[in-house]
C-alpha positions in Angstrom: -22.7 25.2 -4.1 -23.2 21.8 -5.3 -26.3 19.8 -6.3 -27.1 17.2 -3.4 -26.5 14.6 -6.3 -23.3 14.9 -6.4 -22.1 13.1 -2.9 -21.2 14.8 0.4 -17.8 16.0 -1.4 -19.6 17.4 -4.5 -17.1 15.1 -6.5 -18.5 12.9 -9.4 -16.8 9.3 -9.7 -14.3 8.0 -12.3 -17.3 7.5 -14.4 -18.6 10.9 -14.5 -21.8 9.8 -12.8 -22.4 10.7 -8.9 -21.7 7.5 -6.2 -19.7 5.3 -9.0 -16.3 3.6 -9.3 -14.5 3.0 -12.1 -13.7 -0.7 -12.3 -9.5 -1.0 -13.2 -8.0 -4.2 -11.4 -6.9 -6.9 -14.3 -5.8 -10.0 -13.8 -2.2 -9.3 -13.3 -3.2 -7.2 -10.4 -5.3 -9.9 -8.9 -2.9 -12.6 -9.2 -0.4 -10.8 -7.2 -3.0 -9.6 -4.4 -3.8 -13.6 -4.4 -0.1 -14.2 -3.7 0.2 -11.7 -1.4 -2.6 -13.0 1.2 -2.4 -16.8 0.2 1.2 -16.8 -0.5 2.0 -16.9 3.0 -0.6 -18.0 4.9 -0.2 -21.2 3.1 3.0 -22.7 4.9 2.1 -21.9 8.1 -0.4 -24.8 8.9 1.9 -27.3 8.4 5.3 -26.6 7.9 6.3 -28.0 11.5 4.9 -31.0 10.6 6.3 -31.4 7.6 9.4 -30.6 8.7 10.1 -33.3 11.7 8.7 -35.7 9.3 11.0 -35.0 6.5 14.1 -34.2 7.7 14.4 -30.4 6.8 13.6 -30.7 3.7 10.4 -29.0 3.9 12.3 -25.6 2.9 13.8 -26.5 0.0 10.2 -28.1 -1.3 8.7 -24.4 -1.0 11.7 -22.7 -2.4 11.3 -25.1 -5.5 7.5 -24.5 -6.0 8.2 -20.9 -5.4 10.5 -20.7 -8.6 8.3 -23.1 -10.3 5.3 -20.7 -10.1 
């Protein structure tokens, strides 16, 4: 049996010590989480108003600042 040390599951973290995590996101990881929840979230609010005031055009804006980024 396993020292009480070690967690519920006996298993030591990435670290080798008991109850730690090993610390691996870089910052190409969290620049795509950031476009994942921002990305689109952030047309949403106000694409219909953008859209009757422009005449459509409100599409072709975001697929330009898409490429652009």
């Amino acid at each position: 049996m396993s020292s009480s040390t070690e967690g519920a599951t006996g298993a030591k973290g990435a670290t080798g010590k008991s109850g730690e995590l090993h610390r691996s996101i870089g910052l190409t990881e969290l620049v795509f989480i950031g476009l994942v929840f921002i990305g689109p979230a952030a047309a949403v609010g106000v694409f219909g108003t953008l859209d009757a005031n422009s005449g459509g055009a409100v599409a072709l804006v975001y697929v330009v600042a898409t490429i652009v980024m």
